[in-house]
Structures are given as structure tokens and as C-alpha cells.
C-alpha positions as CSV (number, residue, x, y, z in Angstrom):
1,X,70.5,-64.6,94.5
2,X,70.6,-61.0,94.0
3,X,74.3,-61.3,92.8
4,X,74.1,-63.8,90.6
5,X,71.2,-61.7,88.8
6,X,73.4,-58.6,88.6
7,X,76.5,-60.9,87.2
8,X,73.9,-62.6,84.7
9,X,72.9,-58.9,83.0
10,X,76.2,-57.2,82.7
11,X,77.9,-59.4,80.0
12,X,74.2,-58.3,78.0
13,X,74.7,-54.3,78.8
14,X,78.1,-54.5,77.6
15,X,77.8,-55.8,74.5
16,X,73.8,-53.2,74.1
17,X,76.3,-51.1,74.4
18,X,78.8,-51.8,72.3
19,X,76.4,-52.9,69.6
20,X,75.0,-48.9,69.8
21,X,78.6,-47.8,69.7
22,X,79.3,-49.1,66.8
23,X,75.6,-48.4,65.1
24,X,76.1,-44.8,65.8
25,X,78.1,-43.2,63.2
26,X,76.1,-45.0,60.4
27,X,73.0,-43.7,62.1
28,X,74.3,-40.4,61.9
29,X,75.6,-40.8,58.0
30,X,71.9,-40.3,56.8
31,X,71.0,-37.1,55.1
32,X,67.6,-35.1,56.0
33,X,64.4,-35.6,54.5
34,X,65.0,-33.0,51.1
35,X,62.6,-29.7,51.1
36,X,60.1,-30.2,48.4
37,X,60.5,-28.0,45.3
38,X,58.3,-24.8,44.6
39,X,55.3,-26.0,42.4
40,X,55.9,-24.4,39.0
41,X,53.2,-22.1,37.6
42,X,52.3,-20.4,34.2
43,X,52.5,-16.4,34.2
44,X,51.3,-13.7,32.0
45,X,51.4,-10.2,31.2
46,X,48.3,-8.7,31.9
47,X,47.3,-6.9,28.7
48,X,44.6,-4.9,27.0
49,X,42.5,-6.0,23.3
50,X,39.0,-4.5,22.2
51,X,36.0,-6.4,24.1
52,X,32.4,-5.5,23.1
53,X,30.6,-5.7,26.2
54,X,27.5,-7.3,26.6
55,X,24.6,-7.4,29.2
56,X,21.6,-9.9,28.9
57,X,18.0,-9.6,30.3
58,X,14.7,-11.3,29.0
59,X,12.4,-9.4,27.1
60,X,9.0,-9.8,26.0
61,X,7.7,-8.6,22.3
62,X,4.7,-6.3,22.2
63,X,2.7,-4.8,19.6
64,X,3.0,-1.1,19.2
65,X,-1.0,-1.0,18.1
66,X,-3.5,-3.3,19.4
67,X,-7.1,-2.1,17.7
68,X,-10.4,-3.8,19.0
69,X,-13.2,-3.3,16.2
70,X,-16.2,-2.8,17.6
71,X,-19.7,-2.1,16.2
72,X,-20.6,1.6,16.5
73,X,-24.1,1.4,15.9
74,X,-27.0,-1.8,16.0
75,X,-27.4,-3.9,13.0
76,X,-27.7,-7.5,11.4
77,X,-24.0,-8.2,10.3
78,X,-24.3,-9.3,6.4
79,X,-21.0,-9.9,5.4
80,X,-17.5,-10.8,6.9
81,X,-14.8,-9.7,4.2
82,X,-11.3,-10.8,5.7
83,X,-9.0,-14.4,5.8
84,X,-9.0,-14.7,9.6
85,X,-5.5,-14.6,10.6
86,X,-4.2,-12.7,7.9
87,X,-2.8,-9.0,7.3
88,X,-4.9,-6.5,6.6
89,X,-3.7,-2.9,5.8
90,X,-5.7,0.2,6.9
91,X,-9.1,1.2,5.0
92,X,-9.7,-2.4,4.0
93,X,-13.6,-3.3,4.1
94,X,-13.6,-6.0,6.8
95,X,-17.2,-6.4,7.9
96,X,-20.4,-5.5,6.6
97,X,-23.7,-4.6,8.3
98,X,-27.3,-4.4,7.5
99,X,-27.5,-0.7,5.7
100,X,-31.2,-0.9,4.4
101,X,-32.8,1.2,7.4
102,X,-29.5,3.8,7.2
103,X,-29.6,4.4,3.3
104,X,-33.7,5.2,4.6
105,X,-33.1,7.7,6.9
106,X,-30.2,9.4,4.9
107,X,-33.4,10.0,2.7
108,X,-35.2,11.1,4.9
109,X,-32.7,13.1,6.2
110,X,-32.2,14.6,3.0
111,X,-36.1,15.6,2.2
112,X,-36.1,17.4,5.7
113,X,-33.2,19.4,4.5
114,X,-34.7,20.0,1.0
115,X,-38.2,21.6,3.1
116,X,-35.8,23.4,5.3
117,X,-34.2,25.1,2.6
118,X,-37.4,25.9,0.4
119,X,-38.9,27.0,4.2
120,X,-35.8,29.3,4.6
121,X,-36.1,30.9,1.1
122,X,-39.5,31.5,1.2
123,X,-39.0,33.4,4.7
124,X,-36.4,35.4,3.1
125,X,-38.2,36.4,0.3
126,X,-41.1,37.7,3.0
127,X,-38.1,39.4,4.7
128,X,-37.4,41.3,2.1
129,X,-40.7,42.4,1.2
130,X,-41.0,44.1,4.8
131,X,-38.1,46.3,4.2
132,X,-39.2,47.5,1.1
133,X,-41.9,48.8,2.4
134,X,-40.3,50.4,5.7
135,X,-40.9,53.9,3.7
136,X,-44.6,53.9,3.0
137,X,-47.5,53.8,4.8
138,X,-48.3,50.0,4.5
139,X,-45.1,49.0,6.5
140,X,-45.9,47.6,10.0
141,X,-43.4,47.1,12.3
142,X,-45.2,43.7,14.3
143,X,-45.0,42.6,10.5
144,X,-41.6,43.1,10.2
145,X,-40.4,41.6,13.5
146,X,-42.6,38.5,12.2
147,X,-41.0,38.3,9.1
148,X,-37.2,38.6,10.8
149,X,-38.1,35.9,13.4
150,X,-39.2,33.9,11.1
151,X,-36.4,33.9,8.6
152,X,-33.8,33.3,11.6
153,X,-36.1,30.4,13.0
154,X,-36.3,28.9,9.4
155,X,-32.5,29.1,9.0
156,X,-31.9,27.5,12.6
157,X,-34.5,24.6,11.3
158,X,-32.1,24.3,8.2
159,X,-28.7,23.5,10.5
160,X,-30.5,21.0,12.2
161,X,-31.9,19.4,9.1
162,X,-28.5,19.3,7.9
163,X,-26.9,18.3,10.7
164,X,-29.1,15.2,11.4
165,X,-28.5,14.5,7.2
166,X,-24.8,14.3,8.3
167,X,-25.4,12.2,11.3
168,X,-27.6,9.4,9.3
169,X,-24.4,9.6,7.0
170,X,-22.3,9.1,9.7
171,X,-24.4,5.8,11.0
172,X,-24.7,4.5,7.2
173,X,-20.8,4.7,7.2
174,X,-20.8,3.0,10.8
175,X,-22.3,-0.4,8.3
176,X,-18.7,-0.7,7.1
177,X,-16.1,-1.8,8.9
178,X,-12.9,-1.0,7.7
179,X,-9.0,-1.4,9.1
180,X,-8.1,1.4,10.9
181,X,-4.5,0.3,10.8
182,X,-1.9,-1.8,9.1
183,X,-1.6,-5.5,10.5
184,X,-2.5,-8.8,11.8
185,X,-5.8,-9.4,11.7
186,X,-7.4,-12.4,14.9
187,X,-10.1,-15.3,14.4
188,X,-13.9,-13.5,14.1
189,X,-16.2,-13.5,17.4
190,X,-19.4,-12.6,15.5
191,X,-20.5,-14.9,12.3
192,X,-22.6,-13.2,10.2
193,X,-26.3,-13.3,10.6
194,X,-26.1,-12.5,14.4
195,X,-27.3,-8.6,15.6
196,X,-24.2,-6.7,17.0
197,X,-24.0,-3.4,18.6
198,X,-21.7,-1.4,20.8
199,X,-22.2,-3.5,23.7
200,X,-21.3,-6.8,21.7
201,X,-17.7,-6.4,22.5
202,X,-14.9,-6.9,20.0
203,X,-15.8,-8.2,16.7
204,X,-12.1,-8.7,15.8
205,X,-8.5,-7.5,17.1
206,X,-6.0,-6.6,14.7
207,X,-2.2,-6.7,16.0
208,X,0.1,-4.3,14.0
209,X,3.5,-6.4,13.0
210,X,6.3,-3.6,12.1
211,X,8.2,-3.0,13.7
212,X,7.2,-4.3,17.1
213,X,8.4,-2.9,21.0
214,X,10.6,-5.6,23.0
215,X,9.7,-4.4,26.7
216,X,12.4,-5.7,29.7
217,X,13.2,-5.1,32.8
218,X,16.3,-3.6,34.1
219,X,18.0,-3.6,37.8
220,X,18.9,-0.1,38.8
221,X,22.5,-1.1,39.3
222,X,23.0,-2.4,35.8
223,X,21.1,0.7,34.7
224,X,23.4,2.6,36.4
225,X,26.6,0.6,35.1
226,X,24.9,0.8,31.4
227,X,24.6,4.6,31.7
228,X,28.5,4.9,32.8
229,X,29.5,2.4,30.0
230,X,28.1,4.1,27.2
231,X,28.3,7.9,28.5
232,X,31.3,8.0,26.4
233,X,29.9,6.3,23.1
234,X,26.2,8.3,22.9
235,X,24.6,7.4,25.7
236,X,22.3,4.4,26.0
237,X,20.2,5.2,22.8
238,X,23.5,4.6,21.0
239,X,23.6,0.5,22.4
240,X,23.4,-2.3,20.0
241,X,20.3,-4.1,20.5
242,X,20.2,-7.6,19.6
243,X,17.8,-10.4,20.1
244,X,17.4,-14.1,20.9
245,X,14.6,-16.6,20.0
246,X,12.7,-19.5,22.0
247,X,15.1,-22.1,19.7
248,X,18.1,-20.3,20.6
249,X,18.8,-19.0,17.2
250,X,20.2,-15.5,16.6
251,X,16.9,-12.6,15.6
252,X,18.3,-11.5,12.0
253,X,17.4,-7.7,12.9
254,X,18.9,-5.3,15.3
255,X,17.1,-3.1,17.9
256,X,17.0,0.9,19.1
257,X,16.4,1.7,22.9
258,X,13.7,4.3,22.5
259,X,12.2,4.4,26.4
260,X,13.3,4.2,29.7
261,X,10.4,4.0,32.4
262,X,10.8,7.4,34.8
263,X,9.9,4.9,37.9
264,X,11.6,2.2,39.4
265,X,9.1,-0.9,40.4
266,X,9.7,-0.7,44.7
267,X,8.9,-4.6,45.0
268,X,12.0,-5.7,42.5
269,X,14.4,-2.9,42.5
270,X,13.8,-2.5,38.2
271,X,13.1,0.1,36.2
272,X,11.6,-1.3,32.2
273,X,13.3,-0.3,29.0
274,X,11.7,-0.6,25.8
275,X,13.2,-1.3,22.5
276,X,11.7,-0.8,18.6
277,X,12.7,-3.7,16.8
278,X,11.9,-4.3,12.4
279,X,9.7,-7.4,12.1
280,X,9.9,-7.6,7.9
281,X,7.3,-10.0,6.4
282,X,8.9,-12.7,4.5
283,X,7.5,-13.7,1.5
284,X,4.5,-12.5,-0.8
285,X,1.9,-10.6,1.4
286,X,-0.8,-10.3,-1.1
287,X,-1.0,-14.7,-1.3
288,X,-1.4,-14.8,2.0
289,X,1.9,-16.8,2.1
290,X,4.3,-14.0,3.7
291,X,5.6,-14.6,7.5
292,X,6.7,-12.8,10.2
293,X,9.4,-13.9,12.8
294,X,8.4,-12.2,15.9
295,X,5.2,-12.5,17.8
296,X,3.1,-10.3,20.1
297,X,3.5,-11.9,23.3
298,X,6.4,-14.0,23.1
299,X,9.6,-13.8,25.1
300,X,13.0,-13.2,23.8
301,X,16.3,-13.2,25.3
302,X,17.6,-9.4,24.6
303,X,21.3,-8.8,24.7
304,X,22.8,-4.9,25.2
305,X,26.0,-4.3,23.6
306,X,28.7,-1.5,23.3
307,X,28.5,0.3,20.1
308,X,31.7,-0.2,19.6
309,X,34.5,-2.7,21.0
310,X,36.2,-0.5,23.6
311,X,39.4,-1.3,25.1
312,X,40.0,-3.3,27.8
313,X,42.1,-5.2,30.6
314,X,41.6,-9.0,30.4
315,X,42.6,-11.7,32.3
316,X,41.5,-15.6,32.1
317,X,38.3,-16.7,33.9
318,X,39.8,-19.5,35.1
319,X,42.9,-17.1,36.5
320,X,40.5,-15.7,39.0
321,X,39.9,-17.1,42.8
322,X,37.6,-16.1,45.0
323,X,36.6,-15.8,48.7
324,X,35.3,-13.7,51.3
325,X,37.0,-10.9,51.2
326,X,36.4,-10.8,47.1
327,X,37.5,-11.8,44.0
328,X,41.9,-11.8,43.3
329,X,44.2,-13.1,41.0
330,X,47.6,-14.1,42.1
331,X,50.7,-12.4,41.4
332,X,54.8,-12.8,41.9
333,X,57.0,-10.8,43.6
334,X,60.8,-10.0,43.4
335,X,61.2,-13.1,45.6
336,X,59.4,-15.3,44.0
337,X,56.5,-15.6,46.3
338,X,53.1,-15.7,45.8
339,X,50.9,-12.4,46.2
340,X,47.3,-11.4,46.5
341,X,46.4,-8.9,44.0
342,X,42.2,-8.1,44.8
343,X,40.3,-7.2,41.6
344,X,37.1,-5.8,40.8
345,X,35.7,-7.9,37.7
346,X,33.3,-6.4,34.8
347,X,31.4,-8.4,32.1
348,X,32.8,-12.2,31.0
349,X,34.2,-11.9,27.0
350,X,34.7,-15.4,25.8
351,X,37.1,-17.3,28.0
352,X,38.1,-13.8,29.5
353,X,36.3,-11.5,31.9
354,X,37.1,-7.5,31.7
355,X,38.9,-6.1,35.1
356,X,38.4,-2.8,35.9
357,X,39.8,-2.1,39.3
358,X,43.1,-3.9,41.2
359,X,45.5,-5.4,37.9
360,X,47.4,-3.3,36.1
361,X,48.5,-2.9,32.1
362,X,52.1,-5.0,32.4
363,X,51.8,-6.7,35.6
364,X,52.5,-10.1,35.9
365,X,49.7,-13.1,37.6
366,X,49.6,-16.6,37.4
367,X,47.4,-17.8,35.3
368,X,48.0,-21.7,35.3
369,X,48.8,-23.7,37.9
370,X,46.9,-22.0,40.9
371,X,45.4,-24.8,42.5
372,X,49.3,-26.0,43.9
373,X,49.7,-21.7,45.2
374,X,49.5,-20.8,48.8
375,X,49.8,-17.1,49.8
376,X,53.5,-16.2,50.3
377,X,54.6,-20.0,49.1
378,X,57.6,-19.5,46.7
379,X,56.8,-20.7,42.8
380,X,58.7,-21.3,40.2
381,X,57.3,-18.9,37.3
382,X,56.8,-19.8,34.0
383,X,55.8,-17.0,31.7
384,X,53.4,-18.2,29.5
385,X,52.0,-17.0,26.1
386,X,48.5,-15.4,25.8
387,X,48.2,-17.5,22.4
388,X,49.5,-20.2,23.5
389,X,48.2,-21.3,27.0
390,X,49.4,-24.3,27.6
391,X,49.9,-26.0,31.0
392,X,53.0,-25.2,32.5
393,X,55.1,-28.0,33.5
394,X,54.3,-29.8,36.9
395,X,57.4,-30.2,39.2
């Protein structure tokens, strides 16, 4: 049996084998798998162009004067004189009080200075009677003294005569309100008819209108990077100023940094900046028509610019990669292999964003085409134009 097994599988070796023989040399015809082709990528020459440089912070618009007007003395108030919600420019009449009992003591004020006077001339004129006769016999010298104290007592009587006269003055005039500044005038909190006085509170609140403070907060870091910016261009009073409204459109007027806060708030790491901004009234003031566009109170997005456009080394934003270790671009080297070139970025211009440390004037990065790059794979560079940045080819 077991020969007859061995006899029954050599006629199929052979012919395995010769079947292989003769497979062999076409097995070993066929090429290898071809190496795939570096990925090709756009290039470009980093370069310098002037950027204006830009910071953005939110603000909040605050009147420089805020006047309460309060009653300085107690009276019926007779008349209100104002268009609530209107401007109002300073010595305007604005409210009225009772003056009845004020014009009455002014008189009265005034007949105690008329007596005080007559009082002091008559004890003048008995004054001079003792000296003259300080060289006869009839001169007494108790008289005398009588006659000096007197006159000095009668002149002291006079001062206070006159200065009570110029206090009732001063509470008659306290019967007219008037604006002691230029501005915006609030809704009334006393009709009249009602008895105010000094405790009563605010009457009124008048908000001045121009120009107006924009206070915001500032990080110390960008303070820092501000001051360095523009310590070449004037320092930071010389920074264009510029202002963005609730609706996104574009405030018409321009602002002047005029105040930097000498403490830095410990619980955010800030310091506040202050800016004088114009707030012009549009259209007629005396109708009552006019406007103005900013608001005590409101917020505003405030943007800090360079003076002037300074020169500086851009690359795309969409050139730059990131990753632990930083931000980089990637560049190409004499063999055509992909590099890591670390950058330290500055403020975004457009499409761009400013480098300041890492890429140089004239040195080449890829700028399209970075999602097919690998550190050290080889490429197939493209140079591209800056005006013209059009996908480079795919391979």
C-alpha cells in the first residue's frame, strides 16, 4: 500500500514542478511597485509692504461732566423752564422757586444795613467831638473811651448788617436754577408745586455731550507691546483712535489717548486707558431737532492703530501651522526637502499676519499646498506669485 501511494504522487510533483519552472521567469519579469512622486507645493518670497497695525478692546463712552442740580435752599418750586431731554447750555434758567419770603428778607436785610450805617455815623460824629475837646477842660477821658468803643462797636454792627444783606441775596439767587454747564439735560424728578430742599435729592441731571471720554481696559502685555510699537512714532498719545458702534458701523470721528491709569487692577491683570473723543450735534440745536451719535453709557468697540503704516514682514495666514512647540511656516532646502522654520507672529493685516521673529526678508516658504508636507519629505516647489496666489498644481 505504502508504495503504490508513493508511485500515485510523483507523476503530480513532477509536473508542480515543472509547472513552477516554467512560471518562474515571468514571475520574475514584473517591475516594482513605482515610488510615489513628491507632492508639488506653491512657494514665495517672503517680503515686506506697509501694514497699519491694529489692536481692538471694548470700550465704554462716558461723559466728562455729570452735574446733579439740587436745591440749595427750602422752597415751593413755581416754575420748571426746560424741554426734558433736551440741551441746555450753561446759565440757562431751568427751575424756579417760590422767592416771595427771599425778596422779604433782602429788605429787611437792607433796612438793618441802612440803621447800621446811620448808627455808625452818628457814633463817629460823637468820636470826633471827644477829640476836640482833648485840650480843654471839659474833655473826659471815660467819655472818650465811650465814644471810641462805641464807634468800633457800631462799625462791627455794620459788617454784619451787610453781610447778612449779602447772604439773603445769596438765598434769593438760590430761587433760580440755572445750568451750570453745557449739555444734555434728564426727565424732571420734582413737578412743580411740591416743596424741595437740599435733602430732596436731584431735581435734574444734566450729561455734557462734547466731546465725550471712551474708558477701556487694557492687558499689561498689550500695554507693554503698545508702548514698544509706537516708541518710535510719538509714543502712545500719538495712536489713531478709532471707534465702532452697537450696529457695526464705523464712528465718523477719531479719538486722542489722554490717560493711562497708574495701577494695574490685581484681579484681571488690566490697567484702563481713556480716550477724548468729538461727539458734534447734527442738525439745528436751537429746534430741538439736532442729534448726537454717542451716548453716556454705551459700549463701543475701540480699535488702536499705528500712526502711520510701518513696514513690515508678511506672510499668508493660511501659510502658518501650528503645534506645541509654537507657531512655523515651512520652508525648502537645497535638496528639496521640507524644513521647519519657527516664527513668532504679530497682529493679523487682511489675509496676512505680521512676523516679527524666525522668517527672513528673501527667504523662501510654502505657502500652498501644506496639508500634503511632512518634515524632511522632498517637494516639488512651485514659486508662486504674491498677486497671484493660485493653487499650485496637484501631482
Amino acid at each position: 500500500m505504502g508504495q503504490r501511494t508513493a508511485s500515485g504522487w510523483l507523476p503530480s510533483a513532477i509536473a508542480c514542478w515543472a509547472l513552477a519552472a516554467s512560471a518562474g521567469p515571468a514571475l520574475a519579469a514584473d517591475p516594482a511597485p513605482a515610488s510615489r512622486p513628491a507632492p508639488v507645493v506653491g512657494t514665495l518670497v517672503a517680503g515686506t509692504r506697509p501694514v497699519t497695525q491694529t489692536r481692538q478692546f471694548t470700550g465704554r463712552v462716558q461723559a466728562i461732566d455729570s452735574v446733579a442740580l439740587i436745591p440749595r435752599v427750602t422752597a415751593y418750586l413755581d416754575e420748571r423752564l426746560f424741554k426734558e431731554g433736551s440741551e441746555v447750555h450753561k446759565g440757562d434758567l431751568l427751575y424756579k422757586l417760590e422767592q416771595g419770603p427771599f425778596q422779604a428778607n433782602v429788605l429787611t436785610q437792607q433796612g438793618a444795613v441802612a440803621q447800621a450805617k446811620a448808627t455808625t455815623v452818628n457814633s463817629g460824629i460823637q468820636l470826633q467831638r471827644q477829640k476836640n475837646l482833648q485840650n480843654s477842660p471839659a474833655f473826659a477821658k471815660e467819655n472818650f473811651d465811650n465814644a471810641v468803643a462805641s464807634a468800633r462797636g457800631n462799625v462791627g454792627a455794620l459788617l454784619s448788617a451787610q453781610g447778612n444783606l449779602q447772604y439773603a441775596q445769596i438765598q434769593l439767587d438760590y430761587t433760580e436754577i440755572r445750568a451750570p454747564i453745557d449739555g444734555r439735560i434728564t426727565a424732571t424728578a420734582v413737578n412743580p408745586g411740591n416743596v424741595v430742599s437740599p435733602n430732596s435729592g436731584a431735581l435734574a441731571t444734566i450729561v455734557s455731550q462734547d466731546p465725550m471720554y471712551v474708558l477701556f481696559p487694557v492687558a499689561t502685555r498689550d500695554l507693554l507691546a503698545m508702548r514698544s510699537s509706537f516708541a518710535s512714532q510719538g509714543g502712545l498719545g500719538a495712536a489713531k483712535l478709532t471707534f465702532t458702534l452697537a450696529d457695526g458701523s464705523t464712528y465718523d470721528q477719531t479719538g486722542k489717548l489722554d490717560y493711562v491709569a497708574p495701577t494695574v487692577a490685581t484681579n484681571t491683570d488690566t490697567l484702563n486707558l481713556r480716550a477724548t473723543v468729538p461727539n458734534p450735534l447734527h442738525g439745528a440745536a436751537e429746534s430741538g431737532t439736532g442729534s448726537r451719535t454717542l451716548f453716556d453709557g454705551e459700549f463701543v468697540t475701540v480699535t488702536v492703530g499705528d500712526p502711520q503704516p510701518q513696514t513690515q514682514l508678511v506672510v499668508p495666514r493660511a501659510a502658518v501651522l501650528a503645534d506645541q512647540q509654537g507657531t512655523y511656516v515651512y520652508g525648502v532646502d537645497d535638496k528639496g526637502d521640507a524644513t521647519r522654520i519657527d516664527i513668532t507672529l504679530g497682529d493679523e493685516d487682511g489675509t496676512d499676519v505680521v512676523v516679527r521673529h524666525g522668517l527672513k526678508p528673501g527667504q523662501t516658504f510654502i505657502a500652498d499646498g501644506i496639508q500634503r508636507v511632512h518634515l524632511g519629505q522632498k517637494v516639488d516647489a512651485k514659486p508662486m506669485s504674491r498677486d497671484n496666489n493660485a493653487p499650485a498644481a496637484h501631482g
